[in-house]
DSSP file (Angstrom, degrees, kcal/mol; ACC not computed):
  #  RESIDUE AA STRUCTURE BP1 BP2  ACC     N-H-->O    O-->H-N    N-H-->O    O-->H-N    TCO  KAPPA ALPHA  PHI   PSI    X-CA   Y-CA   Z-CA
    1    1 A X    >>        0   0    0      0, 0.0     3,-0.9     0, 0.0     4,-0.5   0.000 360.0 360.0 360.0 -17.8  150.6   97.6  119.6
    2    2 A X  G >4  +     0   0    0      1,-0.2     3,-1.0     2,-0.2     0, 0.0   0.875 360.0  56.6 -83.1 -50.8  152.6  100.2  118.8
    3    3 A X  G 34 S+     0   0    0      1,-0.2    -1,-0.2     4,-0.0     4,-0.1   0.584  95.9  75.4 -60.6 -14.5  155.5   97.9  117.3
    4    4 A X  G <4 S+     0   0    0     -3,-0.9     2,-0.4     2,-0.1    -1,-0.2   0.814  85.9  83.1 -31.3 -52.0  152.5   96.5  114.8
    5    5 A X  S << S-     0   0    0     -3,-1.0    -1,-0.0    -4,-0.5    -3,-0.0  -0.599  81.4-137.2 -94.5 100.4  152.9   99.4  113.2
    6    6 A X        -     0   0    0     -2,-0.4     3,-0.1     1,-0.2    -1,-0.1  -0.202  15.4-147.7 -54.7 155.5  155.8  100.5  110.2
    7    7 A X  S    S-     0   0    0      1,-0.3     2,-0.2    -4,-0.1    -1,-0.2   0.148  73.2 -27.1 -90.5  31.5  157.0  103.8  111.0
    8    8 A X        -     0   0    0     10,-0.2    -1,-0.3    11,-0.1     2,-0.2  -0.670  69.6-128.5 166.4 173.4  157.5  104.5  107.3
    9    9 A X  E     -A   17   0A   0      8,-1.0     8,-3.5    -2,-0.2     2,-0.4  -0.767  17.8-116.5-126.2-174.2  158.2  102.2  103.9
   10   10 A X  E     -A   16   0A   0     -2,-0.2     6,-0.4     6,-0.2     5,-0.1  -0.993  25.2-134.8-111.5 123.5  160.5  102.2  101.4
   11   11 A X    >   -     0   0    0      4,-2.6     3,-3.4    -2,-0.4     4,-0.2  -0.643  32.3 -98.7-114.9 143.8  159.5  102.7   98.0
   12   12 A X  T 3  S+     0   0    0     29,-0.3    30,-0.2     1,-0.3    -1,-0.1   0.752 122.4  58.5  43.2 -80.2  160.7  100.7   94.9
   13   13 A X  T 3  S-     0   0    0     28,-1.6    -1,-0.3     1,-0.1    29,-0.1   0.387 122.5-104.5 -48.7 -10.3  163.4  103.9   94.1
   14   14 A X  S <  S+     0   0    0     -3,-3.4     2,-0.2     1,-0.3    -2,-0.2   0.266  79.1 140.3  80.4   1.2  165.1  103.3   97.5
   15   15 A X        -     0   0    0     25,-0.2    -4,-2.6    -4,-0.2    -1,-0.3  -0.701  47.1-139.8 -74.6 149.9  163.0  106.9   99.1
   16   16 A X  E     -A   10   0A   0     -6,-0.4     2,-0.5    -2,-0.2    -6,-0.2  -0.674  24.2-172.3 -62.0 141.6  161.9  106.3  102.4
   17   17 A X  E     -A    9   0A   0     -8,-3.5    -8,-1.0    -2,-0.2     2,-0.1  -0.896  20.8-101.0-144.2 153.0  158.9  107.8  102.7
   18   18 A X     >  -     0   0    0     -2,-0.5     4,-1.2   -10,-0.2     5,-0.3  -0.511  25.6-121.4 -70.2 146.5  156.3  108.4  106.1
   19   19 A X  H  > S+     0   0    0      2,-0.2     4,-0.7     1,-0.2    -1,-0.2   0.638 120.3  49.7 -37.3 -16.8  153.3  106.3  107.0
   20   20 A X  H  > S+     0   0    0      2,-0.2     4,-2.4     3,-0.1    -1,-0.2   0.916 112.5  48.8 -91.6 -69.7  151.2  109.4  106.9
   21   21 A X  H  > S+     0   0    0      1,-0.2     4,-1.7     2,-0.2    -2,-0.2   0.647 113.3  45.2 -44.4 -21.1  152.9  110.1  103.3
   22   22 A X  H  X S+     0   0    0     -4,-1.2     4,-0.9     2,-0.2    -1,-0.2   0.807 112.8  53.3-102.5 -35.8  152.2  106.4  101.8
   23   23 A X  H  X S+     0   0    0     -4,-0.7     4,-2.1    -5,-0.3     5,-0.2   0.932 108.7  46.2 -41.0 -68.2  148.8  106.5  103.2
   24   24 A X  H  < S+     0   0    0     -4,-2.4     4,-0.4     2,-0.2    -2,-0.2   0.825 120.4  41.2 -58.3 -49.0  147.8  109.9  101.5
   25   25 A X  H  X S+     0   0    0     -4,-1.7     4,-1.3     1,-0.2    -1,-0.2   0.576 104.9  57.3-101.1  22.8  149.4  108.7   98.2
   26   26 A X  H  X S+     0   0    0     -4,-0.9     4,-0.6    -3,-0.2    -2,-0.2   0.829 111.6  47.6 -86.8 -41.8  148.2  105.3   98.2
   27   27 A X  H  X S+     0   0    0     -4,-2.1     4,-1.2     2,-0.2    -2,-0.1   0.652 113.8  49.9 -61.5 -26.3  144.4  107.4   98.5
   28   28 A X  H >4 S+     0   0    0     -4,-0.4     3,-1.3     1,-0.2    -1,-0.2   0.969 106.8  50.7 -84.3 -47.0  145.6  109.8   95.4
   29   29 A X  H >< S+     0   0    0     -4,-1.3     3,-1.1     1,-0.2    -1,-0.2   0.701 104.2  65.5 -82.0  -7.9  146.7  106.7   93.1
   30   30 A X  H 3< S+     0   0    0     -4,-0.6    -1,-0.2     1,-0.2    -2,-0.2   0.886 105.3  40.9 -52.9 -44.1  143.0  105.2   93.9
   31   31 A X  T << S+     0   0    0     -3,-1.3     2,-0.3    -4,-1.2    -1,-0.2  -0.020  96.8 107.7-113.8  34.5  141.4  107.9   92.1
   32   32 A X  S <  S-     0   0    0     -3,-1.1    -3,-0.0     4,-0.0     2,-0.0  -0.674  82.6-107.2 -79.2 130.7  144.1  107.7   89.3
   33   33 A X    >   -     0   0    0     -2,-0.3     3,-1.2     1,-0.1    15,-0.2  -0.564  39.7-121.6 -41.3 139.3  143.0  106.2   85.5
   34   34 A X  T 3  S+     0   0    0      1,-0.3    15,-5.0    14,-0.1    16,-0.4   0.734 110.5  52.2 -72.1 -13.3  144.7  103.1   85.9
   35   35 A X  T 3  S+     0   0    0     12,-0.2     2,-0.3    13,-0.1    -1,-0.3   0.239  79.5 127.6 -89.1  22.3  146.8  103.7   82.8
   36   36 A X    <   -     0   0    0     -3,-1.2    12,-0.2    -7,-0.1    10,-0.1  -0.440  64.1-124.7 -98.0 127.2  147.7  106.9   84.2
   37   37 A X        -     0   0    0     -2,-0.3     2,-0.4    10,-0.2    10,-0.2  -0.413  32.7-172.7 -57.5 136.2  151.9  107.4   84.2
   38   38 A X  B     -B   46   0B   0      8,-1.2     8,-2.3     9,-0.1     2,-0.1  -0.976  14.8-148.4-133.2 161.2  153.0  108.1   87.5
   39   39 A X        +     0   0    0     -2,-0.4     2,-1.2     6,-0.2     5,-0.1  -0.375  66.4  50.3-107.9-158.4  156.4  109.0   88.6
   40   40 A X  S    S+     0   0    0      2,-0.2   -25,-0.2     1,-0.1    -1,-0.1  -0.255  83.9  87.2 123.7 -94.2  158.1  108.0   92.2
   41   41 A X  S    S-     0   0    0     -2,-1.2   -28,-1.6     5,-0.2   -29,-0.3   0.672 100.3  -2.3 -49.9 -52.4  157.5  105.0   92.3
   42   42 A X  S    S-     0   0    0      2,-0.5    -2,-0.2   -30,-0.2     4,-0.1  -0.522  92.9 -83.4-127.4-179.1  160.6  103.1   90.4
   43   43 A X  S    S+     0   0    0     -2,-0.2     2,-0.3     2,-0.1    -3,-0.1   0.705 117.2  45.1 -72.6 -21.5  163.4  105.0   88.8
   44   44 A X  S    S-     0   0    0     -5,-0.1    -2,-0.5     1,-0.0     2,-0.2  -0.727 103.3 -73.1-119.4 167.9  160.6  105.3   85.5
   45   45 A X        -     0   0    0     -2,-0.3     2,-0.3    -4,-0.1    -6,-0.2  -0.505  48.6-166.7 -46.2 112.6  157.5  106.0   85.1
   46   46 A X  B     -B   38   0B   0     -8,-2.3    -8,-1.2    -2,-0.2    -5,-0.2  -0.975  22.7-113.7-129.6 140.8  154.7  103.5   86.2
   47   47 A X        -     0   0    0     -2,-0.3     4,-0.4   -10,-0.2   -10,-0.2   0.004  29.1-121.2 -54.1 161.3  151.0  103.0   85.7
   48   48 A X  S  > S+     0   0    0    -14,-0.3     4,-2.0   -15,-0.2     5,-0.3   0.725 103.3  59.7 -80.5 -25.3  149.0  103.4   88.5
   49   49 A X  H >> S+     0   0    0    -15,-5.0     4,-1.6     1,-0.2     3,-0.8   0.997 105.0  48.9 -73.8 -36.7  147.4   99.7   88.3
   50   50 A X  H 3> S+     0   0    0    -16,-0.4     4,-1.1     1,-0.3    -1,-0.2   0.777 110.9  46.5 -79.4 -13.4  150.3   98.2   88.5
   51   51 A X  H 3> S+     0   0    0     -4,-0.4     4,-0.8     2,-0.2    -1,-0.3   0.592 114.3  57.0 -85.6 -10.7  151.6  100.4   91.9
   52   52 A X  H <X S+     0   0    0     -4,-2.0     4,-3.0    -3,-0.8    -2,-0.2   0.750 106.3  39.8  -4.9 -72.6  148.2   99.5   92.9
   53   53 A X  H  X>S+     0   0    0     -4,-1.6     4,-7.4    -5,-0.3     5,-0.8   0.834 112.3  64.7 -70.0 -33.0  148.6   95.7   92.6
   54   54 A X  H  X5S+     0   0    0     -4,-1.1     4,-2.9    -5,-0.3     5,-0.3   0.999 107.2  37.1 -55.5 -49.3  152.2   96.3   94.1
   55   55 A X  H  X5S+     0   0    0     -4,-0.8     4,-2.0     1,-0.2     5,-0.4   0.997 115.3  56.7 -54.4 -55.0  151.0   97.6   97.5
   56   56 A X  H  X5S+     0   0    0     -4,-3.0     4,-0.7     1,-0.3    -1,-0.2   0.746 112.7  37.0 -39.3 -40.9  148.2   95.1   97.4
   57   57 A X  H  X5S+     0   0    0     -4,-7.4     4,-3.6     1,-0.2     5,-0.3   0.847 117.8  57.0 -72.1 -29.0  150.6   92.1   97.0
   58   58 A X  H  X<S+     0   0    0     -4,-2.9     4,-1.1    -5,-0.8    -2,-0.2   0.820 110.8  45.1 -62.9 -20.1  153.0   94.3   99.6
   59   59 A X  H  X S+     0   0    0     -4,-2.0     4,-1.6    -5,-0.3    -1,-0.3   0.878 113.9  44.4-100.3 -23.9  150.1   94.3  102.1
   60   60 A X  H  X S+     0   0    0     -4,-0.7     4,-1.1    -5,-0.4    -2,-0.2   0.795 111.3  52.4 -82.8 -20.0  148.9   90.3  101.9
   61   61 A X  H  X S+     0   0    0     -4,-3.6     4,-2.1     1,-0.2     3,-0.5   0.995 113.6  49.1 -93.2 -38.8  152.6   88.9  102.1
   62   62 A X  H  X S+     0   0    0     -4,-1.1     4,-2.1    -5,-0.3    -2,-0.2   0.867 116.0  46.2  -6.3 -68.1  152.7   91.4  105.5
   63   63 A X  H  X S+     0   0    0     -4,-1.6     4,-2.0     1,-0.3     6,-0.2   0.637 110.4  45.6 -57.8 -38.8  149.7   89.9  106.4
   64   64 A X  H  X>S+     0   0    0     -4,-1.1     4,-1.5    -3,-0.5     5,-0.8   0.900 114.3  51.1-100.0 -41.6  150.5   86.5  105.8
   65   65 A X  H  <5S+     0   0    0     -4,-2.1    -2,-0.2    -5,-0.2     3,-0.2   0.967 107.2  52.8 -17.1 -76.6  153.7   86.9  107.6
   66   66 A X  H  <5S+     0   0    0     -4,-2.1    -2,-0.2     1,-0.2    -1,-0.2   0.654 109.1  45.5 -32.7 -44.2  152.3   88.3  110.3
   67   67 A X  H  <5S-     0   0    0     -4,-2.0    -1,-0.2     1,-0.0    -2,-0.2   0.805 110.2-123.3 -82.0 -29.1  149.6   85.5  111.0
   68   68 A X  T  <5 +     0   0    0     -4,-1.5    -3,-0.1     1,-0.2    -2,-0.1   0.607  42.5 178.6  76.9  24.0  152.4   83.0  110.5
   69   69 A X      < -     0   0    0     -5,-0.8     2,-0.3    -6,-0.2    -1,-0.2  -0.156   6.6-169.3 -44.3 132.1  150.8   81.3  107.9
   70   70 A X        -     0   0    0      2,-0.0     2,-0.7     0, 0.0    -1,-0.1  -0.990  14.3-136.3-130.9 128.2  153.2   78.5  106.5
   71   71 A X        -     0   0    0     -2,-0.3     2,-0.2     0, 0.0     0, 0.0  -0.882  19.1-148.8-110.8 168.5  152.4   76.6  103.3
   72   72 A X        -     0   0    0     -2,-0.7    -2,-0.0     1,-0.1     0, 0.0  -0.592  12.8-104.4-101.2 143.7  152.9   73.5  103.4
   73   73 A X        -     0   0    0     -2,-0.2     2,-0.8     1,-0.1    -1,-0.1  -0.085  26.7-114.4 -79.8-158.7  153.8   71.2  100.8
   74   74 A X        +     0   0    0      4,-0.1    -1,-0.1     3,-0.0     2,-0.1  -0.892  38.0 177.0-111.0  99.0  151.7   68.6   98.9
   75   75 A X     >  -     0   0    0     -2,-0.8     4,-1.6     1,-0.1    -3,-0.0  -0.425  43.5-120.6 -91.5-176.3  152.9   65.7   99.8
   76   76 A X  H  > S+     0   0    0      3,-0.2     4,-0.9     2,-0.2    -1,-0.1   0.277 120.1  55.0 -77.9   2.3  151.0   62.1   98.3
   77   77 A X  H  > S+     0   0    0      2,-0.2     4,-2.8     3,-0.1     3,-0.4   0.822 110.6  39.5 -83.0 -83.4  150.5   61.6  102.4
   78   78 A X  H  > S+     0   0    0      1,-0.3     4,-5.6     2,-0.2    -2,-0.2   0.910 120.4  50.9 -44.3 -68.5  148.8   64.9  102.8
   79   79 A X  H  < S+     0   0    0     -4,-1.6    -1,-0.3     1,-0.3     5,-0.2   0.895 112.1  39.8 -33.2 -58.5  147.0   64.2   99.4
   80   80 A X  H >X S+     0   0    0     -4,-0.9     4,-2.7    -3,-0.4     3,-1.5   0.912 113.8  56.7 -71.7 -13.8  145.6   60.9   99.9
   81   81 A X  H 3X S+     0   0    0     -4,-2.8     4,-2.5     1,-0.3    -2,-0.2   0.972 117.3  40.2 -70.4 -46.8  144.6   62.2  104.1
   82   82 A X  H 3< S+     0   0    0     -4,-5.6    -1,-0.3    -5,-0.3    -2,-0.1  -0.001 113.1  50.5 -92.8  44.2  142.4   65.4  102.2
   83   83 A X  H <4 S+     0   0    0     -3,-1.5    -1,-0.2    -5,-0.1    -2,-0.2   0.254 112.3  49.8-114.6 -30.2  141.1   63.3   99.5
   84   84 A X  H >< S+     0   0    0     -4,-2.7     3,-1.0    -5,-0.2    -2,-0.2   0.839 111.4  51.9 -55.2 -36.6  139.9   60.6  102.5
   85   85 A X  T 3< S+     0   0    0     -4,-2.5     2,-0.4     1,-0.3    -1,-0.2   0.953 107.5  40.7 -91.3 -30.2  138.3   63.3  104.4
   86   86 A X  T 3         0   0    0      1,-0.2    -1,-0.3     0, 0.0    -2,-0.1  -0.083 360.0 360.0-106.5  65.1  136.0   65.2  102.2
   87   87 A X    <         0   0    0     -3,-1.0    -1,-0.2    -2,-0.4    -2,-0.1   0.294 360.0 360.0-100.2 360.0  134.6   61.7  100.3
């Protein structure tokens, strides 16, 4: 279970930074204004919704890795097979 688990990330800016640390300010930018400038993050200065949204996307494409979720494309096969089944 243990290998589940990052031991740290990398931030934007190229710092490496601890699980413990990313945790703690992932909690801090929650109870940020969203327009609120933060530094850090990037090489500039970034609102907190959008370092928000970043982790968020950072944590579903993890996610979606993980499960091994593939998408598929839409083929006119695939199409006509799911337009047959839920008529």
């Amino acid at each position: 279970m243990s290998d589940l688990m990052p031991k740290g990330f990398i931030l934007p800016n190229g710092k490496a930074i601890s699980t413990k640390a990313f945790v703690h300010s992932w909690k801090t930018l929650k109870t940020l204004p969203p327009n609120e400038m933060v530094n850090g993050w990037n090489w500039f200065a970034t609102n907190a919704r959008w370092i928000l949204k970043a982790i968020s996307d950072g944590v579903h494409d993890r996610v979606n890795r993980r499960g091994g979720l593939v998408v598929r494309e839409l083929t006119e096969t695939r199409l006509f097979k799911l337009k047959a089944r839920h008529k």
